[in-house]
C-alpha angles and dihedrals in degrees: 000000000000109000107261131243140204106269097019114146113236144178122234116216121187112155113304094345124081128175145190127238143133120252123242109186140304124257130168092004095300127102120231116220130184102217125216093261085061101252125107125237123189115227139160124269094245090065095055125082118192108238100176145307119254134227102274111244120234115261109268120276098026114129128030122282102208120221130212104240094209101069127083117277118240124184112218105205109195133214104167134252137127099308095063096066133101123205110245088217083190093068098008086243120149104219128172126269130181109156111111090228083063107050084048088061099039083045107017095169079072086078085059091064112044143318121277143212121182139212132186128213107157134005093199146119110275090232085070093051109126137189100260089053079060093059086048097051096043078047090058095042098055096048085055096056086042090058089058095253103158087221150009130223120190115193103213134171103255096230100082089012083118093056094048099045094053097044094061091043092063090043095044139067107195125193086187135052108272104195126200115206138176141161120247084192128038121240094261093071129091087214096052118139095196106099090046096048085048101058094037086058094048092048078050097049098040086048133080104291130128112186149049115289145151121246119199152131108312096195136009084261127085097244112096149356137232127235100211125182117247105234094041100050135085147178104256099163137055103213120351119113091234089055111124110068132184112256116218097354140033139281113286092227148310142248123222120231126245085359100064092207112156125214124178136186130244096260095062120110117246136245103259099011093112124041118228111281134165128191103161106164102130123184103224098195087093135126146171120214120206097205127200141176107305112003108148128246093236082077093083097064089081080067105049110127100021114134087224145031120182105195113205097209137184130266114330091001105296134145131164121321083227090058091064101082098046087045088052086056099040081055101047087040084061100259102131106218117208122195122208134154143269082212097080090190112068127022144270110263113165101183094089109068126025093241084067096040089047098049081052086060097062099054110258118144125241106234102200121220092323111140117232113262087037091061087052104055089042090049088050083053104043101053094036090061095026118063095178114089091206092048091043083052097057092039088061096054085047121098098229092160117010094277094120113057115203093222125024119234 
């Protein structure tokens, strides 16, 4: 058998069954092979036949991708995540890209759309994002719109999407859409979701919106997207496609596929109804606590001299009686406390039971229907730009962004 090289294309034989794929390397003895379907196996070398080598493709980035002028211009800002990644079909490895050039090739219908320009911040997990990554993104964002881009598409890991999407929203008064969009699935995959989110985003962010929202698979089908606000929504599912949901309302719109026709509610902000607007000073020492029976009040303590808590409570806003005290220090000593719910659907409300009046005695904040990581980006927001405790407090209580709903679905 002729020697095998990376890239060649092979056939797979095992009994009566035999399948095409490309080889990727050997290691241990056993040959690795990206079949067809886009998945590897491992097999021996026995089981594999070579079939030809194809012509090598060129590295990606090299030539010109050429734009239509006439289109509107968006600016695609990268972070990172699945979604910015191209499939090397030579070795079946998934690798970043975040030229525009190479996002065209990788999904050319996007030139059918609109012009782009990139810009990268970050090449990370989005488990590793930060809060100072968020300033320089809303940074980012705003120099873009200032440079008269019609849109703004920022390529994002799904896991803390929802974070990030919140946060420059409350830094951040946008004339134009500003769309968020990940992949639940990488592009090796046959089940992948990341060309379709893409050019969902990029219909999004060349329409009629004028805010900051998430655009992402609607259903576990390939037929439309949803245009989801960026301080309601959430990540509820680990894997599946459909996985980011609107929380208390409804989704602010969808997107057709493959028509890439946009809808959008009523609700739903208009292109050109803010002006442009940044106020990215964030307080860090900030943190959001999930609590549950029995944790102890010492925990706390991890927390002593943080300029926010945001409790995630249970039912209507409630923890330990025995929490009550600590959290009455934590607030005289400046910390601002603020209550929401595991729930996610309905609102805090502490007035109905005395374990909720007395945590308002205290001092702790209700936090509405806010979900949780919502409440804590806002709170990061809200004392790094408020000095004033009492008008931190009412800002809190106070819908910016979307993010407070005055009735509960």
């Amino acid at each position: 058998m002729e020697r095998l090289e990376t890239g060649d294309l092979v056939r797979y034989v095992n009994g009566g069954t035999a399948l095409t794929g490309t080889y990727i390397a050997e290691r241990d003895g056993m040959a690795v092979v990206k079949l067809e379907s886009g998945y590897n196996i491992g097999t021996s070398l026995e089981k594999i036949e070579f079939v030809e080598r194809p012509a090598r493709q060129p590295a990606a980035g090299a030539g010109v991708v050429v734009q239509d002028p006439d289109l509107p211009e968006l600016a695609i800002i990268s972070t990172g995540g699945t979604i910015a990644s191209r499939v090397d079909y030579r070795t079946g490895a998934v690798m970043s890209q975040f030229s525009a050039s190479d996002i065209l090739r990788a999904i050319p219908e996007l030139g059918d759309i609109a012009r782009y320009r990139d810009r990268q911040i970050a090449s990370i997990l989005s488990e590793n994002m930060q809060p100072a990554l968020w300033r320089e993104l809303a940074r980012a964002i705003y120099d873009e719109i200032r440079a008269g881009v019609a849109g703004v598409i920022v390529t994002h890991g799904t896991d803390t999407m929802a974070y990030s999407a919140a946060a420059v929203r409350f830094m951040l008064k946008t004339p134009v859409p500003v769309v968020f969009v990940g992949s639940q699935r990488s592009a090796d995959r046959p089940s992948s979701d990341n060309a379709m989110n893409a050019l969902c985003s990029a219909a999004v962010a060349a329409g009629d919106l004028g805010e900051v929202v998430v655009v992402m698979h609607a259903t576990t089908n390939d037929d439309r997207c949803a245009v989801h606000r960026a301080t309601r929504v959430r990540k509820m599912h680990t894997s599946r496609r459909d996985a980011f949901q609107s929380t208390g309302m409804e989704p602010l719109g969808y997107v057709d596929y493959p028509s890439l026709s946009v809808t959008l509610s009523d609700e739903a902000v208009r292109r050109g109804t803010e002006e442009p607007e940044l106020r990215d000073n964030l307080e860090e020492r900030c943190a959001l606590v999930h609590f549950y029976p029995g944790m102890p009040p010492a925990v706390l303590d991890a927390f002593e001299g943080y300029a926010g808590l945001v409790i995630s409570g249970t039912g209507l806003g409630h923890v330990a009686t025995d929490w009550i005290p600590r959290l009455r220090e934590m607030i005289e000593d400046g910390t601002a406390v603020v209550m929401t719910s595991q729930c996610l659907h309905g609102r805090v409300c502490d007035r109905v039971y005395n374990t909720g009046r007395d945590l308002l005695s205290a001092g702790v904040i209700e936090g509405e229907d806010m979900l949780p990581e919502a409440a804590l980006v806002k709170l990061m927001w809200v004392l790094g730009n408020e000095p004033d405790p009492e008008r931190a407090r009412v800002l809190m209580q106070t819908d910016l962004a979307g993010e407070i709903r005055r009735r509960s679905i």
